[in-house]
N, C-alpha and C positions, 0 to 999 in steps of 0.2 A: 126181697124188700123188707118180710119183719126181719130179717136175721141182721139187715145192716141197722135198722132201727132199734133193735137190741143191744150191739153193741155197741153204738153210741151212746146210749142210754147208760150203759155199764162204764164206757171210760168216764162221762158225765160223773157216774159214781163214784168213781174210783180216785179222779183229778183232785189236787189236793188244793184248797179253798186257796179263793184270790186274797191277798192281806195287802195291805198297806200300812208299811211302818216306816214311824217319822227317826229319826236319829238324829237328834242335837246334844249341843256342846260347843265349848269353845276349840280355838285351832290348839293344835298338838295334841288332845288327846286320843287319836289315831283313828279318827270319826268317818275319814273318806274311805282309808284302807279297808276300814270294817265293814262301812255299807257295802262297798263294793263286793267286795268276797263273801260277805253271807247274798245279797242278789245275785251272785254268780253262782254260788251252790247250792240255793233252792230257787233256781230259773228264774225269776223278778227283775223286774226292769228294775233301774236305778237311776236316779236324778242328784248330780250335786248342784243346790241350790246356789250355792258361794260364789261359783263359778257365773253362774248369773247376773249375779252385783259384781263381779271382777269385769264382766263383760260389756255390763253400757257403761261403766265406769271407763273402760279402756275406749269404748267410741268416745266418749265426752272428750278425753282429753286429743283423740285425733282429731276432731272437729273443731275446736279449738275453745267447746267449752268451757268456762270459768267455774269449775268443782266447788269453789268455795263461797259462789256465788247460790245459793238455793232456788230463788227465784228461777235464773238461767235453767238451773238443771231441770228443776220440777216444768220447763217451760219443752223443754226436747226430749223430756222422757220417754215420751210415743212412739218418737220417729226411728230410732235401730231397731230391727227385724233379727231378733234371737232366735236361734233354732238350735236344741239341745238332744242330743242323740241318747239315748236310752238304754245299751249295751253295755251292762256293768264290764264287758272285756278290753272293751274299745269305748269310754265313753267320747263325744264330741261336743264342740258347742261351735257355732258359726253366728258372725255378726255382717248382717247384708251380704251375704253367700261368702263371706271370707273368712276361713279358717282360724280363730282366734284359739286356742287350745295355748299354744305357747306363749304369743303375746299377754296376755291375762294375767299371767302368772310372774310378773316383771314386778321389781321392787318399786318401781313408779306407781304401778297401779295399788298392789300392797299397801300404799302409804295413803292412797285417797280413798279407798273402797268402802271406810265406813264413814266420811264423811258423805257420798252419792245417797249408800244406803240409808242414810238417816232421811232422805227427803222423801214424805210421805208419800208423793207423786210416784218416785219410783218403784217405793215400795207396794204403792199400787198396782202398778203396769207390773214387775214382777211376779205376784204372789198371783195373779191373776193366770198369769205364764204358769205357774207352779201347780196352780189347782184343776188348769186343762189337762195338761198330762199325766197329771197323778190320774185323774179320772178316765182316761182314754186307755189306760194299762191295764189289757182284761186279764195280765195273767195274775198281776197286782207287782205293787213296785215297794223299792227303800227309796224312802226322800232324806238327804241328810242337809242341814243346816240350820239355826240360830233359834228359829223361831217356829219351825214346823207343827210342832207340837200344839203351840201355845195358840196360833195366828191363823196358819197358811191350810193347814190337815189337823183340826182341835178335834175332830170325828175316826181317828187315825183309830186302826184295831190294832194297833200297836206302838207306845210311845216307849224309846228309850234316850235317855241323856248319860254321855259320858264326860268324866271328870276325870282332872289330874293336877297333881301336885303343880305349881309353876315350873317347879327346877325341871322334873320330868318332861314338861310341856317341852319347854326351853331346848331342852337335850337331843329330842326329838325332830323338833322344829331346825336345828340346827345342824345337826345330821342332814337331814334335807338339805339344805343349804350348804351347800361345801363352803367351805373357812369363812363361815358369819362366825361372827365372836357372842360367845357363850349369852355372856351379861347383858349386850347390847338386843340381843333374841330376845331375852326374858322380861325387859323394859319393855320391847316394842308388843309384845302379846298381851303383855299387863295393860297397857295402854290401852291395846283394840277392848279387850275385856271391857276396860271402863267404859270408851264409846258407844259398845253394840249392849249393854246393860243398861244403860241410862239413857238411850235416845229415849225419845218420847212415844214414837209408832215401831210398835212390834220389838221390842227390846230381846236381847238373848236374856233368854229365862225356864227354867224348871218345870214343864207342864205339874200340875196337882198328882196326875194320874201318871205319868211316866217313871220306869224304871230304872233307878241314876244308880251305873256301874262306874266304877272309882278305876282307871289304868295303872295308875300309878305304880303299882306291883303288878302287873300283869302283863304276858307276853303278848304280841297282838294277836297271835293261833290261840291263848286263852280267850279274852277277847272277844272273837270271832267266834267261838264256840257255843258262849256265853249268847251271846246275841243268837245267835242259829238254833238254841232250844228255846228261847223265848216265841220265836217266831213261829216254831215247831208246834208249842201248846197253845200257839194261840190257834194256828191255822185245824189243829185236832178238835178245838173248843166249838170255831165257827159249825 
């Protein structure tokens, strides 16, 4: 009995502290790839928030709600049941037990997702969503998206924001997207930029404290690296 109480006590010791790091930025500068892969190589769960507001965004418009109507939205924000898988290898996200992973991700929803997200209602009911399962991660998790820093995890023991040029973004972003045209990318992220800056509740923004790494010239394994010793000296620090 002491021997197995001993060595519990000793991995206790040994286990390397639980963190929680927020990672925002706008889309294209390679935000999702990075959370993912540094949670993947020092075991952290992972949350993409984005995916979230992609997700009752895409219920509203099967139900046949009026996006552009705020009222309506903020009025059914409640009712879809998101459930967000945690697995930076395999992440999931399900809406009313239906596998929404690929729907989500449709240039229809794309085009409404920062209008939903601007309604405070939503942003309610999500951030709410956001703050139970960052909390429930005892091994500690990467939350990536807009506002984490700032709004969602301001207590994060670790904030990083990454940046990049538009053209890069653009480049990026388009690759992704097989034969989107170049200019028409770089308009439509400029655009979301404006949106998710300037709404009124929880805007994409800079935390004070956060660490803004620039992509822009940077491979995404630099990148990755970069975020993976930050993480490294925080968790040494704790």
């Amino acid at each position: 009995m002491t021997t197995t109480v001993e060595t519990v006590s000793a991995a206790a010791r040994t286990a390397p502290a639980a963190v929680i790091v927020a990672i925002d930025g706008p889309s294209g500068t390679g935000k999702s790839s990075t959370s993912k892969a540094v949670a993947a190589k020092l075991g952290l769960s992972y949350l993409d928030t984005g995916a979230q507001y992609r997700a009752i965004t895409w219920w509203m418009l099967n139900n046949g709600i009026d996006v552009r109507d705020a009222a309506e939205v903020a009025t059914a924000a409640a009712k879809p049941v998101i459930v967000s898988g945690t697995d930076p290898s395999a992440p999931t996200i399900t809406v009313d037990g239906e596998d929404a992973a690929g729907p989500i991700r449709t240039q229809e929803v794309t085009s409404k997702v920062s209008a939903v997200s601007a309604v405070p209602e939503v942003r309610a009911r999500i951030t709410e969503l956001q703050r139970s399962i960052a909390t429930a991660a005892e091994i500690g998790i990467v939350v990536e998206g807009r506002d984490i820093g700032t709004t969602v995890l301001p207590d994060a023991d670790l904030k990083v924001f990454l940046t990049a040029s538009p053209e890069a973004r653009a480049a990026r972003r388009s690759g992704e997207l097989k034969g989107s045209d170049l200019a028409a990318t770089k308009e439509a992220l400029i655009k979301r930029d404006t949106a998710d800056s300037s709404r009124k509740t929880s805007p994409l923004a800079k935390a004070d404290d956060a660490v803004e790494v620039d992509t822009t010239e940077l491979t995404l394994q630099q990148v990755i690296e970069c975020v993976v010793t930050l993480v490294e000296e925080k968790r040494a620090a704790k």
